[in-house]
C-alpha positions as CSV (number, residue, x, y, z in Angstrom):
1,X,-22.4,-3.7,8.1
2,X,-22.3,-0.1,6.4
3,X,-23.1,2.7,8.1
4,X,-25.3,5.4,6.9
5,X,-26.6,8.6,8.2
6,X,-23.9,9.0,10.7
7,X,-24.2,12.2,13.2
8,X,-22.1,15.3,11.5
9,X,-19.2,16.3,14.3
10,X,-19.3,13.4,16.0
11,X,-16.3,10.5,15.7
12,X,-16.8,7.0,17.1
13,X,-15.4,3.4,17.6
14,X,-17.5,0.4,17.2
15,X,-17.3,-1.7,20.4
16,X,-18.6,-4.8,18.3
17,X,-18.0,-6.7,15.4
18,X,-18.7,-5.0,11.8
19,X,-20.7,-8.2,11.4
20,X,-24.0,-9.8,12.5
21,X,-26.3,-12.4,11.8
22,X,-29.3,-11.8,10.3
23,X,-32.4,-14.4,10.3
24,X,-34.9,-14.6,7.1
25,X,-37.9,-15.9,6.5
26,X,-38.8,-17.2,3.1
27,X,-40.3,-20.3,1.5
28,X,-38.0,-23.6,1.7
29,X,-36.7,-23.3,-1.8
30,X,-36.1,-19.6,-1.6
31,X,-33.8,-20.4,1.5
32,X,-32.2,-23.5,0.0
33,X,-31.1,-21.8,-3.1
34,X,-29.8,-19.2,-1.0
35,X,-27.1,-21.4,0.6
36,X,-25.7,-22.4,-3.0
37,X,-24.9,-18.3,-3.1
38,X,-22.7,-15.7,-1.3
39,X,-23.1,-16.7,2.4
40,X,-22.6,-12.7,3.3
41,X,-24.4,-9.7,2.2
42,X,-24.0,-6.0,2.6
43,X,-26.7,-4.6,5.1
44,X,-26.6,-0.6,5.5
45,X,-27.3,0.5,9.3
46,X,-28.8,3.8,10.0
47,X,-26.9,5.5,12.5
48,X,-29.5,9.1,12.2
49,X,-30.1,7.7,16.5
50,X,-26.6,8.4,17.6
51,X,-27.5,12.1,17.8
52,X,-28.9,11.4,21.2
53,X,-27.9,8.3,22.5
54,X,-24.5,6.0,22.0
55,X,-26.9,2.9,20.4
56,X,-28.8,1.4,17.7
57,X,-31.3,-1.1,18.4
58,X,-31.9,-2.8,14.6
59,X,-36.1,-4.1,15.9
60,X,-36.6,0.1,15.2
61,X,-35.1,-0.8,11.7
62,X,-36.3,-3.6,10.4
63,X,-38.2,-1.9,7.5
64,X,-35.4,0.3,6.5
65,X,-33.5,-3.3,6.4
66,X,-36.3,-5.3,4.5
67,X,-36.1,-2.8,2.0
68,X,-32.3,-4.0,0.9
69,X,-33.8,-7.2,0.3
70,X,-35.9,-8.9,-2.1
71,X,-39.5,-9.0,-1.4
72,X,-39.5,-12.7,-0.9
73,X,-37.4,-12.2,1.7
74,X,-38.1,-11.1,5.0
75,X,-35.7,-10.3,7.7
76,X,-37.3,-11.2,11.2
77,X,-34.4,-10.5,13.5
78,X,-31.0,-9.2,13.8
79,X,-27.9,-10.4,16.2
80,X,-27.3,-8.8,18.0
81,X,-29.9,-6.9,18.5
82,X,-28.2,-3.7,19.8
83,X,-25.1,-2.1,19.0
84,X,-23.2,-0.1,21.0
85,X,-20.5,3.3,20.2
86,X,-18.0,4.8,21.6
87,X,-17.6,8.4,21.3
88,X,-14.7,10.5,20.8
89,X,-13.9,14.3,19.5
90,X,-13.6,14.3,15.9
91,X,-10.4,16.0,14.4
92,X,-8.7,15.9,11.2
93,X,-5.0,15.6,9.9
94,X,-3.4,15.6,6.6
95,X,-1.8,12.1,5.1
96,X,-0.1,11.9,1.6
97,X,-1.2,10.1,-1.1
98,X,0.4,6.7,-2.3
99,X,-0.2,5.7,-6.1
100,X,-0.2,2.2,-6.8
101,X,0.4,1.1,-10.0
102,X,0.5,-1.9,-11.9
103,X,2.2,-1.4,-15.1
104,X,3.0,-3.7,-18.0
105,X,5.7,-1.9,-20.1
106,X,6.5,-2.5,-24.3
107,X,10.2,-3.5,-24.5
108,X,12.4,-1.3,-23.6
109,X,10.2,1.4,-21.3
110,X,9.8,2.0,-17.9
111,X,8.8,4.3,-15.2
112,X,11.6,6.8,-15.6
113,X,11.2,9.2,-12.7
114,X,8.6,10.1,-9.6
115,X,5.6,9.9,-9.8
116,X,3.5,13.6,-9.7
117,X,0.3,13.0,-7.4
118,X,-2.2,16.0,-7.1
119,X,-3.0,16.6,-4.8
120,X,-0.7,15.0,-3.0
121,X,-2.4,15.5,0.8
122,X,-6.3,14.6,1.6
123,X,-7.7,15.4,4.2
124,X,-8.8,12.4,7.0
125,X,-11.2,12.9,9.3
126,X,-12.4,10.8,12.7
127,X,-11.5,9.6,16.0
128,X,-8.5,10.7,17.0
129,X,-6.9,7.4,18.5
130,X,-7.5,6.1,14.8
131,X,-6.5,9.3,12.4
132,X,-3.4,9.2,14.2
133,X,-2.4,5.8,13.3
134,X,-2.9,6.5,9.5
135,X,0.5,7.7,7.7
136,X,-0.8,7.4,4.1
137,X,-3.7,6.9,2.1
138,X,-3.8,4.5,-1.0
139,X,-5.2,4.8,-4.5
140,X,-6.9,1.9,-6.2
141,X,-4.2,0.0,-8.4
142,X,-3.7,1.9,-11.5
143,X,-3.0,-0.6,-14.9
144,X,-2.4,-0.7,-18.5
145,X,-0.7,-2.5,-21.0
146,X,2.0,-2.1,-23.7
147,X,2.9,0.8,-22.0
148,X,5.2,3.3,-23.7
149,X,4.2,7.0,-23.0
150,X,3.7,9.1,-20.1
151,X,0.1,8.1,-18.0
152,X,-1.7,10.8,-17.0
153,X,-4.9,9.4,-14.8
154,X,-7.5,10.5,-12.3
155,X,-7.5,7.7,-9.8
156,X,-10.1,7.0,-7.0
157,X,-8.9,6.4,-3.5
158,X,-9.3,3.4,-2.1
159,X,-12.3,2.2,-0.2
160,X,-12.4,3.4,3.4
161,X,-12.5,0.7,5.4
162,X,-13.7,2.0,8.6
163,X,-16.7,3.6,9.0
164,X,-15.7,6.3,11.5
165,X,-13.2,7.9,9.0
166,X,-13.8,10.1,6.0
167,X,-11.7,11.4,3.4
168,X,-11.1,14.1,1.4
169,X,-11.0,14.1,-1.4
170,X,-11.8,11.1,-2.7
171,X,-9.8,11.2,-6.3
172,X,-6.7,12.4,-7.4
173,X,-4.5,12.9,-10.5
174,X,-1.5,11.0,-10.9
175,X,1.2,11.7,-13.7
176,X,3.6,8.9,-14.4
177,X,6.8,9.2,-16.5
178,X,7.6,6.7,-19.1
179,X,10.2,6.8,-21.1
180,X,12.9,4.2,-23.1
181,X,15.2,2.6,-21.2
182,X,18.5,1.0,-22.1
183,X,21.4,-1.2,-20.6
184,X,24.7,0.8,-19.3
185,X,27.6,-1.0,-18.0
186,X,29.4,1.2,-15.0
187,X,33.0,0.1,-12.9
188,X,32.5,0.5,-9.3
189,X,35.1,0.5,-6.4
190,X,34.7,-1.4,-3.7
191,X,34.8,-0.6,-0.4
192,X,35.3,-2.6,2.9
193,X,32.8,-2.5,5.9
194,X,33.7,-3.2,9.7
195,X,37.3,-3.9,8.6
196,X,39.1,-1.2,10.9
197,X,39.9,-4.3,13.2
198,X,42.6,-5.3,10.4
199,X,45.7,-3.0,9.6
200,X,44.8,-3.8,5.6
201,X,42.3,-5.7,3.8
202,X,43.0,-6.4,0.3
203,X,40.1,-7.5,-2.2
204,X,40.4,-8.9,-5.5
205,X,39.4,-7.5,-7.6
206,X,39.1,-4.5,-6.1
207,X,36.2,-3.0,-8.6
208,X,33.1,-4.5,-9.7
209,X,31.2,-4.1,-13.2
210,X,27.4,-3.2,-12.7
211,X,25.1,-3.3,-15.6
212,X,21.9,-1.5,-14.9
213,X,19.1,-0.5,-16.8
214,X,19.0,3.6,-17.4
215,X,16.6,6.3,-19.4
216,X,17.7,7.6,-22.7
217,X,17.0,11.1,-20.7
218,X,19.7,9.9,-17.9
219,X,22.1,7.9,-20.1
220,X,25.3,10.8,-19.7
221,X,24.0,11.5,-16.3
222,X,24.2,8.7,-14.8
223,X,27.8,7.7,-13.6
224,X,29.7,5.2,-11.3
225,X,29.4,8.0,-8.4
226,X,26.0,7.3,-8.2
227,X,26.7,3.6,-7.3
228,X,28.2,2.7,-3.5
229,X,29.1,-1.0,-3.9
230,X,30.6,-3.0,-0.6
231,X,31.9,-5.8,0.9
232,X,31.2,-6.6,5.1
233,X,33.9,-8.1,6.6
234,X,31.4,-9.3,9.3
235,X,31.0,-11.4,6.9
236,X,34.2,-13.6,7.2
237,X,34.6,-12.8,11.2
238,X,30.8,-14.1,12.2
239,X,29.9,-16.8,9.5
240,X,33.4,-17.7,8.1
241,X,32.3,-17.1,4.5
242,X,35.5,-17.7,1.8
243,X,34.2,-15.0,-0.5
244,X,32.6,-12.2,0.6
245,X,29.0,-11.2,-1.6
246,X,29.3,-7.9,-2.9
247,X,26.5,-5.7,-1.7
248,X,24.7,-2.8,-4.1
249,X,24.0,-0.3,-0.9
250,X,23.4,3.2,-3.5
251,X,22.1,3.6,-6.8
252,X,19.8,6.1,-8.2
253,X,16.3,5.4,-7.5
254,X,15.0,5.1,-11.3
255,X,18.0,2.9,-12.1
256,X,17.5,-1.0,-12.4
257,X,20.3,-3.2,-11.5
258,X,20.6,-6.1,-14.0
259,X,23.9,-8.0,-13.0
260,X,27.0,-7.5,-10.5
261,X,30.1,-9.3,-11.7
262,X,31.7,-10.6,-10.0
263,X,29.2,-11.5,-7.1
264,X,31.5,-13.0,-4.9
265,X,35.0,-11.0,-4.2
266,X,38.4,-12.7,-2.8
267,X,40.2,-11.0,-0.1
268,X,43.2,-11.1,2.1
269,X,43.8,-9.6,5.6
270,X,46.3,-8.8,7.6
271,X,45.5,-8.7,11.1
């Protein structure tokens, strides 16, 4: 079901499913051919009576639901029959937008920095037991190809799922960076986790070369500093692992890690 005509001012909760069955009448081959198609349609439900009362009874509708179908078709009843709301006060809060993107870059490019969303709050409105448990509101997957410029888009919010809730507005511009990208290769020192139980731990090697994917922009900036590479000595105390795995815990977030070497550090303690 879709719900039209819904009272301004007033938030509510379906206490039913956003589904029913709905019986035709039609000639035999008409009905049969029917089955070989989508087994579910859209029916819109005019909600104009929820001004005075918390139901709908779809027998007062039945012409404004013929009229979605074809004239060889006639709908004869609806189940069920009534539907029933649940009424709350209406109020509104402000979520930030998400943009999702789906990006397929030429060689060598990538998303080089965040992404600019404007604006970047809508407005929701509805129930308040529902508005509260939104923290963010999608946009419909953005996509291109061969991609190696900056993407400047309007994108349209995704499709409110819940009739109850509204949202303002309903588009937004998104900027995307995109720049060339290029392999760097950075020496990182280790460090030891959870290994204050020991009076020294001593890894070999104590350093481990990252290569990671960087902008042109970033190249210079872009330094082993930014990198926090460790070792858990959990590790060896809980599983009895012979090499500890190396562990990438900071990096900047436009910054694609290609390859640690080693993987797997040596190490002796002295208890």
């Amino acid at each position: 079901m879709q719900y039209v005509n819904a009272p301004d001012n007033r938030a509510f909760h379906p206490l039913q499913s956003d589904t029913v069955n709905v019986q035709l009448e039609a000639n035999g081959w008409q009905l049969l051919f029917a089955t070989f198609q989508s087994t579910s349609e859209v029916i819109q439900v005019d909600l104009s009576g929820l001004r005075s009362r918390n139901w709908v009874v779809f027998t007062n509708q039945l012409g404004f639901i013929n009229r979605q179908f074809p004239a060889n078709k006639r709908v004869i009843s609806v189940s069920p029959d009534t539907l029933y709301f649940d009424f709350s006060k209406q109020t509104e809060r402000k979520v930030p937008v998400k943009a999702l993107h789906r990006l397929q870059f030429r060689k060598q490019y990538d998303v080089i920095d965040e992404l600019r969303v404007s604006p970047e709050f809508v407005t929701i409105t509805g129930p308040l037991d529902d508005v509260v448990q939104i923290e963010q509101w999608e946009t419909d997957t953005i996509r291109a190809s061969n991609v190696n410029s900056d993407i400047h888009t309007v994108a349209v919010l995704k499709h409110n799922q819940r009739a109850n809730i509204s949202v303002y507005p309903t588009s937004v511009t998104v900027d995307i960076p995109v720049g060339e990208v290029t392999e760097k290769i950075l020496e990182v020192p280790l460090k030891v986790e959870n290994g204050k139980q020991f009076s020294s731990v001593k890894l070999l090697p104590g350093k481990v070369k990252l290569t990671v994917m960087v902008s042109l922009r970033d190249f210079t900036k872009v330094t082993a500093g930014a990198f926090e590479a460790v070792v858990n000595m959990d590790n060896w105390v809980d599983d009895g692992v012979k090499n500890l795995p190396v562990i990438i815990t900071q990096k900047p977030e436009y910054c694609k890690l290609v390859k640690v070497e080693p993987q797997n550090i040596d190490f002796f303690v002295r208890k």
